[in-house]
LOMARZA-223807 format. One record per residue: x, y, z of N, C-alpha, C, O, CB in turn. Coordinates in steps of 0.05 Angstrom, whole numbers. Glycine has a CB too. Example, Ala and Ser with C-alpha at 12.3 -4.5 7.8 and 13.67 -1.06 7.14 Angstrom:
BEGIN
site nxx->264, nyy->-114, nzz->156, caxx->246, cayy->-90, cazz->156, cxx->264, cyy->-66, czz->156, oxx->285, oyy->-66, ozz->169, cbxx->226, cbyy->-89, cbzz->181
site nxx->257, nyy->-45, nzz->142, caxx->273, cayy->-21, cazz->143, cxx->258, cyy->1, czz->157, oxx->268, oyy->23, ozz->161, cbxx->282, cbyy->-12, cbzz->114
***
This chain:
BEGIN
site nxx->17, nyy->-24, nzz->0, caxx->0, cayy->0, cazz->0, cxx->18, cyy->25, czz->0, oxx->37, oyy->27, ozz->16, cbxx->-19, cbyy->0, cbzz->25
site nxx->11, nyy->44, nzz->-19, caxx->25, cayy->65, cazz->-15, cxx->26, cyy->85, czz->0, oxx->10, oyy->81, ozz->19, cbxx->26, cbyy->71, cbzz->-28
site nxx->34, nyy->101, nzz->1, caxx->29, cayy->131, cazz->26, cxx->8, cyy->149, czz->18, oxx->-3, oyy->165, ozz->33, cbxx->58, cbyy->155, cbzz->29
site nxx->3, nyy->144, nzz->-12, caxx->-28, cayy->164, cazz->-26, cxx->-43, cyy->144, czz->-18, oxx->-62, oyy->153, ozz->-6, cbxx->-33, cbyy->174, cbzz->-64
site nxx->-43, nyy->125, nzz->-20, caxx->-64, cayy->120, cazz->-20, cxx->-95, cyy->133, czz->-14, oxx->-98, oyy->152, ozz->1, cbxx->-58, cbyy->107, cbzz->-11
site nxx->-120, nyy->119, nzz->-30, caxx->-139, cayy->142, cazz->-19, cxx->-134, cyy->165, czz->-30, oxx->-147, oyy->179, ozz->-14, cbxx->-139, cbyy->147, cbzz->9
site nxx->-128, nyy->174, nzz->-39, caxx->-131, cayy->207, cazz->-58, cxx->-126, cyy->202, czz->-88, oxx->-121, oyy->185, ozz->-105, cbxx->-104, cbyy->233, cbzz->-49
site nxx->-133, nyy->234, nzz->-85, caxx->-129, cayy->237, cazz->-116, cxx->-116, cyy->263, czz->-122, oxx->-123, oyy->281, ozz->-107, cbxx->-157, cbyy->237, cbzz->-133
site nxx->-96, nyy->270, nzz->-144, caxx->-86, cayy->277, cazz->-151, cxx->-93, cyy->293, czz->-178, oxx->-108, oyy->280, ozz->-192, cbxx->-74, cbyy->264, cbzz->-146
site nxx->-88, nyy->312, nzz->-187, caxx->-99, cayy->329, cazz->-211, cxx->-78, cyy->347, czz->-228, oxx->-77, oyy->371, ozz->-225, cbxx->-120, cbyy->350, cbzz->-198
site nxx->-61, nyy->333, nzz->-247, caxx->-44, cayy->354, cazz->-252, cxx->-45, cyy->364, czz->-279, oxx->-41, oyy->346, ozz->-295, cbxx->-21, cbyy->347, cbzz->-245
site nxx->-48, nyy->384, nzz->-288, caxx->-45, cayy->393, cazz->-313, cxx->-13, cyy->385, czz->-326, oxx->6, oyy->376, ozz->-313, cbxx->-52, cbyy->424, cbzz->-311
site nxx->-15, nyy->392, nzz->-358, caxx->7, cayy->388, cazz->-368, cxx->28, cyy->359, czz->-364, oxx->52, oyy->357, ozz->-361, cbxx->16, cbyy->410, cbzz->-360
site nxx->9, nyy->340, nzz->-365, caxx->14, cayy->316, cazz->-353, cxx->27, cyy->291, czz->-372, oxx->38, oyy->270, ozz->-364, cbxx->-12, cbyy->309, cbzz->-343
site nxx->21, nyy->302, nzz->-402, caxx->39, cayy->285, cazz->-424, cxx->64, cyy->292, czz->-427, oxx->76, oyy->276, ozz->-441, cbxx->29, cbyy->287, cbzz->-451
site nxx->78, nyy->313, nzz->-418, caxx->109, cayy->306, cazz->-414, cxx->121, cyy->320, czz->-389, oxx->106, oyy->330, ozz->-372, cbxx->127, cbyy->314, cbzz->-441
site nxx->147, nyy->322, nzz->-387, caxx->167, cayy->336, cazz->-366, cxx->147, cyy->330, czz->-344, oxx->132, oyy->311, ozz->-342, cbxx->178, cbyy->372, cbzz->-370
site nxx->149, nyy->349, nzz->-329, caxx->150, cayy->363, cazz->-304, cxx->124, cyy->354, czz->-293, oxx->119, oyy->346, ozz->-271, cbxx->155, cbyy->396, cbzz->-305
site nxx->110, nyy->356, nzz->-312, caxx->71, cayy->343, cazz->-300, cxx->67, cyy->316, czz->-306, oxx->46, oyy->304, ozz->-303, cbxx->39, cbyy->358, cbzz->-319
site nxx->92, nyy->303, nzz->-317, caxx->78, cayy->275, cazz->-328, cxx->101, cyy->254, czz->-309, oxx->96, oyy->231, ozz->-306, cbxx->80, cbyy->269, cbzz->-371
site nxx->128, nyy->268, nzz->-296, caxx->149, cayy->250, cazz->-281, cxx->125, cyy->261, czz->-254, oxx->125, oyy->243, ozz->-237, cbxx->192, cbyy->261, cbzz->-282
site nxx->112, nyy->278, nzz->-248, caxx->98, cayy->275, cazz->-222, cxx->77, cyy->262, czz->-221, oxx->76, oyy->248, ozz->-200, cbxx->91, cbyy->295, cbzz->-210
site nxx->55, nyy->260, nzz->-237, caxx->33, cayy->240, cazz->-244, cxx->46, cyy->213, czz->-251, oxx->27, oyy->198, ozz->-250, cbxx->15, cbyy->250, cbzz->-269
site nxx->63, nyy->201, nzz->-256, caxx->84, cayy->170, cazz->-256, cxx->85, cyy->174, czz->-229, oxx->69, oyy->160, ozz->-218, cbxx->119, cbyy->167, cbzz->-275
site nxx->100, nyy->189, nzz->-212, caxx->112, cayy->181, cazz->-187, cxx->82, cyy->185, czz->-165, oxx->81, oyy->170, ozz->-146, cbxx->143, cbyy->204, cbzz->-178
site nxx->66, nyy->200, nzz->-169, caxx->42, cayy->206, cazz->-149, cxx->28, cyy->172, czz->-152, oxx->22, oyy->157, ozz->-135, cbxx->18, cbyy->238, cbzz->-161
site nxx->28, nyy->171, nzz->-172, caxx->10, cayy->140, cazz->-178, cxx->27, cyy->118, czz->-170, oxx->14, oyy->97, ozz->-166, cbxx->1, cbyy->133, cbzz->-212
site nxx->51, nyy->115, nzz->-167, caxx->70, cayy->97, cazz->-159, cxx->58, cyy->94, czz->-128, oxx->54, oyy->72, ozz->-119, cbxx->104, cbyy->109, cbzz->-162
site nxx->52, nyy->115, nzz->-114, caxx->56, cayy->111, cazz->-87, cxx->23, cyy->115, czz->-81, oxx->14, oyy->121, ozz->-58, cbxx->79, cbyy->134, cbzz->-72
site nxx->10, nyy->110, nzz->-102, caxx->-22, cayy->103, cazz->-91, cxx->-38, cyy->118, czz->-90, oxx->-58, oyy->120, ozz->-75, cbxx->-26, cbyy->95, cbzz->-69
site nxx->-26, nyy->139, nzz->-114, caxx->-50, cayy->164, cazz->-112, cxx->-70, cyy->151, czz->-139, oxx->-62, oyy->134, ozz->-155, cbxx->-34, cbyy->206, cbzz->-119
site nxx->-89, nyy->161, nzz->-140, caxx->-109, cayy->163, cazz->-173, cxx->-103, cyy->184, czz->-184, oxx->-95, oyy->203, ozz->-172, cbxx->-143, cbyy->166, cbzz->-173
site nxx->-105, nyy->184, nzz->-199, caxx->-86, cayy->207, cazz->-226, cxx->-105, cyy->221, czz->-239, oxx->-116, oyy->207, ozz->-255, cbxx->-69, cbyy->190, cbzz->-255
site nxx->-115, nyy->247, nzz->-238, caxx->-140, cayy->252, cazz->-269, cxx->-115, cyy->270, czz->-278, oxx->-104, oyy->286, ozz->-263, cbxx->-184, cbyy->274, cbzz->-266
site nxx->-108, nyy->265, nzz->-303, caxx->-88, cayy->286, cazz->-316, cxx->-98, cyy->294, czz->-348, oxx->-107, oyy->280, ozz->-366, cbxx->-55, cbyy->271, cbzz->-317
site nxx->-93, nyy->317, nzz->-346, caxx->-96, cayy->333, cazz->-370, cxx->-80, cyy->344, czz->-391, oxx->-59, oyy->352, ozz->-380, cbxx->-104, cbyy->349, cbzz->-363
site nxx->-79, nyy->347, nzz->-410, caxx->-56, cayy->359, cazz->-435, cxx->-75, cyy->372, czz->-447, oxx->-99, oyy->373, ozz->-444, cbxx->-37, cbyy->336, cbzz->-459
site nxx->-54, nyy->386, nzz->-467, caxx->-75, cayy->392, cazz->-497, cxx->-51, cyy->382, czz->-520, oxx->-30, oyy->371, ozz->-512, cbxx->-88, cbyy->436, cbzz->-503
site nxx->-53, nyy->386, nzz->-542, caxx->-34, cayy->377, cazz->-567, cxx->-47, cyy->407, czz->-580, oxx->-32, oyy->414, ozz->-598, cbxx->-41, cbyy->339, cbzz->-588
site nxx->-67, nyy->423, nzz->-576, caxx->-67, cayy->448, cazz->-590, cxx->-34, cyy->461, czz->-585, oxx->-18, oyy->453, ozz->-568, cbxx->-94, cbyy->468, cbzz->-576
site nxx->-30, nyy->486, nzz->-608, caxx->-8, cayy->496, cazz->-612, cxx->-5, cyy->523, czz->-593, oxx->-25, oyy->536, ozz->-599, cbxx->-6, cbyy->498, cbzz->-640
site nxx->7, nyy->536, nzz->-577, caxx->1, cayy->563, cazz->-566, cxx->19, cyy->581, czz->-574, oxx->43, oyy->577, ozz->-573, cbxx->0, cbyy->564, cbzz->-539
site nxx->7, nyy->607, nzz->-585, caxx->29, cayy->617, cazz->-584, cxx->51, cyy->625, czz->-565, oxx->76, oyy->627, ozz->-567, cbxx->24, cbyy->630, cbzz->-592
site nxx->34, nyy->629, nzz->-547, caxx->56, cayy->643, cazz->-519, cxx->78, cyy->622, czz->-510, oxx->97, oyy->631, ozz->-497, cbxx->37, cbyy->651, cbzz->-485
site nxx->77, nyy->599, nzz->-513, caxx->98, cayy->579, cazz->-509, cxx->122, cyy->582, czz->-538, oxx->117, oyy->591, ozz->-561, cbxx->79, cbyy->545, cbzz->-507
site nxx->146, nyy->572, nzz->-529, caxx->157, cayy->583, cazz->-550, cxx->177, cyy->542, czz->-548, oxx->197, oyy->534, ozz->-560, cbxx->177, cbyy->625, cbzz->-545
site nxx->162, nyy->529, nzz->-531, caxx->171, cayy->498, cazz->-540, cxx->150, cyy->485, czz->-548, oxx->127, oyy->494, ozz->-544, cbxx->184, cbyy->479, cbzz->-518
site nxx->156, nyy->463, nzz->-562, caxx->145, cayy->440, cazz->-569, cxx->127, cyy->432, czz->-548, oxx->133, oyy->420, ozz->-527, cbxx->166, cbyy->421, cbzz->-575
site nxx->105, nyy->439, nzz->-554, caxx->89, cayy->417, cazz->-541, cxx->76, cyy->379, czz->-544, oxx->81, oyy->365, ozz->-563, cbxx->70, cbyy->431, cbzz->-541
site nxx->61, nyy->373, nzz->-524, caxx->46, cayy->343, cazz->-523, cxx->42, cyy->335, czz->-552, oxx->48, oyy->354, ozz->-567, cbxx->13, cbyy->342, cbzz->-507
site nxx->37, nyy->321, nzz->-560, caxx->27, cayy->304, cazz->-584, cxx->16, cyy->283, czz->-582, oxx->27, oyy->266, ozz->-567, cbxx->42, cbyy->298, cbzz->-600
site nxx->-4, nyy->278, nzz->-593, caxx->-25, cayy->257, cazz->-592, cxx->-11, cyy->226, czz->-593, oxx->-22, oyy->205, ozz->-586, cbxx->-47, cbyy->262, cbzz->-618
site nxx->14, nyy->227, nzz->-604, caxx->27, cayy->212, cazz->-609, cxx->48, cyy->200, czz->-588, oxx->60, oyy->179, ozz->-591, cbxx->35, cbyy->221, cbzz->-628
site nxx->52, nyy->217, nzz->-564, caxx->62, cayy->212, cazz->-549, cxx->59, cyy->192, czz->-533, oxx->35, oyy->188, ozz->-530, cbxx->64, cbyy->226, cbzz->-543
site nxx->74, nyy->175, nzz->-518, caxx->59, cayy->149, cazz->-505, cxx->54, cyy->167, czz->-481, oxx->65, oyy->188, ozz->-474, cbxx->79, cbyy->115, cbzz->-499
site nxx->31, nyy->150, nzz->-468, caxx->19, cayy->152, cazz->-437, cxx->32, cyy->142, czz->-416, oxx->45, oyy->121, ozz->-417, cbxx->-6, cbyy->139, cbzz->-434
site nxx->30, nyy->159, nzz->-391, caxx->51, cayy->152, cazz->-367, cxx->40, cyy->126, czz->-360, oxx->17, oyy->124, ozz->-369, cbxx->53, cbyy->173, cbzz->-339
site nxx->46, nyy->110, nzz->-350, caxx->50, cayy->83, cazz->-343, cxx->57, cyy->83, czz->-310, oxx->78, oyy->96, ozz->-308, cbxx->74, cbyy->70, cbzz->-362
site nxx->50, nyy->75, nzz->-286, caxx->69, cayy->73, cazz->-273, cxx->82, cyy->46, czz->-269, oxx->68, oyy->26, ozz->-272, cbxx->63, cbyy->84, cbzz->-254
site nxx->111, nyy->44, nzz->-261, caxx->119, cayy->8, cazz->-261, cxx->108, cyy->-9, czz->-250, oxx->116, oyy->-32, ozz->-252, cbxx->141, cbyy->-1, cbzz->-252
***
């Protein structure tokens, strides 16, 4: 049993970096995950964003 257990967790920006190694590690330790992306383009970002193509976090 993990230490989340019983909760839930909510993180945006969750198909790569920074929102998607914390939604892998939150669910490792027994949280439920609802996570969100978009693959729309923005301007105000000036990296690469998500792609539909990208694989889904997994945890081990």
């Amino acid at each position: 049993m993990g230490t989340l257990e019983g909760t839930v967790a909510f993180i945006t920006g969750a198909a790569r970096g920074q929102g998607r190694s914390h939604a892998v590690a939150l669910a490792r330790e027994g949280a439920d995950i609802i996570a969100v992306d978009t693959t729309a383009k923005l301007d105000t970002i000036p990296y690469p964003l998500a792609t539909a193509a990208d694989p889904r976090p997994r945890p081990d």
